[in-house]
C-alpha positions, 0 to 999 in steps of 0.5 A: 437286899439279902433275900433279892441275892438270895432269890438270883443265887437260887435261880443261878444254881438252878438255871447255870447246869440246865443251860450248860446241860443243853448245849450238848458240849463238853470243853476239853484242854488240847495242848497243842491249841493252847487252849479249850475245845468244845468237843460234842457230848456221847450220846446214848447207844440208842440215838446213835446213827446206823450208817448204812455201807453199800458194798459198790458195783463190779463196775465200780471195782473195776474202774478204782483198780484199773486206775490206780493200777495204771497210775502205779505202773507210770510211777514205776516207769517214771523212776526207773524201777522194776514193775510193781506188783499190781496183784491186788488190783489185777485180781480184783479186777478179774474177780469184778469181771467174772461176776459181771459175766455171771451175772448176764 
């Protein structure tokens, strides 16, 4: 009976950090949750993903901005208020414009 507990202590010791090793988590107390959270392990510079960024279309940029300059405009009109500053918008729009016409 000694050497059978002697055998699955050995195989315990040995299998118990291969098998937490391969689930790739790591349990993490969250206060707020009351309780642990498994929160995946960091990975080595070199499995890390490059994300690609595509820079978007003048027509892209154009389409955002005029919406969300619109969308500005009713809100201040709807309080009241004087007209917002859209600067930003309007200038991105002319600058997305420009490089449409230049580019035909």
């Amino acid at each position: 009976m000694k050497r059978f507990f002697l055998v699955m202590l050995a195989v315990a010791a040995l299998l118990v950090p291969t098998v937490g090793s391969a689930q790739g988590l790591i349990l993490v107390y969250r206060h707020e949750l009351r309780g642990m959270v498994a929160v995946p392990a960091p990975h080595a510079p070199s499995e890390t993903k490059v994300v690609e960024t595509v820079a978007p279309t003048p027509e892209e940029v154009i389409a955002r901005h005029e919406a969300m300059a619109v969308g500005l405009r009713v809100n201040a009109n709807a309080r009241g208020g004087a007209a917002v500053a859209t600067d930003h918008c309007d200038r991105l729009i002319a600058t997305a414009r420009e490089a449409i016409r230049k580019s035909f």
